[in-house]
C-alpha positions, 0 to 999 in steps of 0.5 A: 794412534790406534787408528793410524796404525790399524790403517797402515795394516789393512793398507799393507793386508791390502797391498799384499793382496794385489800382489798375491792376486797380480801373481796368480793372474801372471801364472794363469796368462802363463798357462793359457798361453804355454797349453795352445803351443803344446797342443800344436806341437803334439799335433804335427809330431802326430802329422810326421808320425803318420806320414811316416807310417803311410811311407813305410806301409806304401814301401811294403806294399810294393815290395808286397806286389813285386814279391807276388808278380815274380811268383806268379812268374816263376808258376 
């Protein structure tokens, strides 16, 4: 009856195992899979970001050249 019973303990040792083992897998997939996509979103966030910037610094720049055409006009 020993047997059995120390048989049923590693059966569930074991199943409990796998199963610990068959969640840590899911949470590493989980992980590899949600990083990618967050890398992508910095990325084009950073690419709007940029793209806004060059606007506003073209849109400066104009206003910085018609600013000295009128004073070179006016001297």
């Amino acid at each position: 009856m020993g047997a059995l019973t120390r048989a049923a303990k590693n059966i569930s040792r074991r199943k409990v195992r796998t199963f610990l083992v068959v969640i840590a897998l899911g949470f590493s997939i989980a992980i590899m899979v949600s990083i990618p996509a967050g890398i992508m979103a910095n990325q084009e966030s950073m690419q709007r970001m940029t793209e806004n910037f060059a606007n506003t610094i073209t849109a400066m720049q104009e206003e910085i050249n018609k600013t000295a055409t009128l004073i070179e006009c006016s001297t």
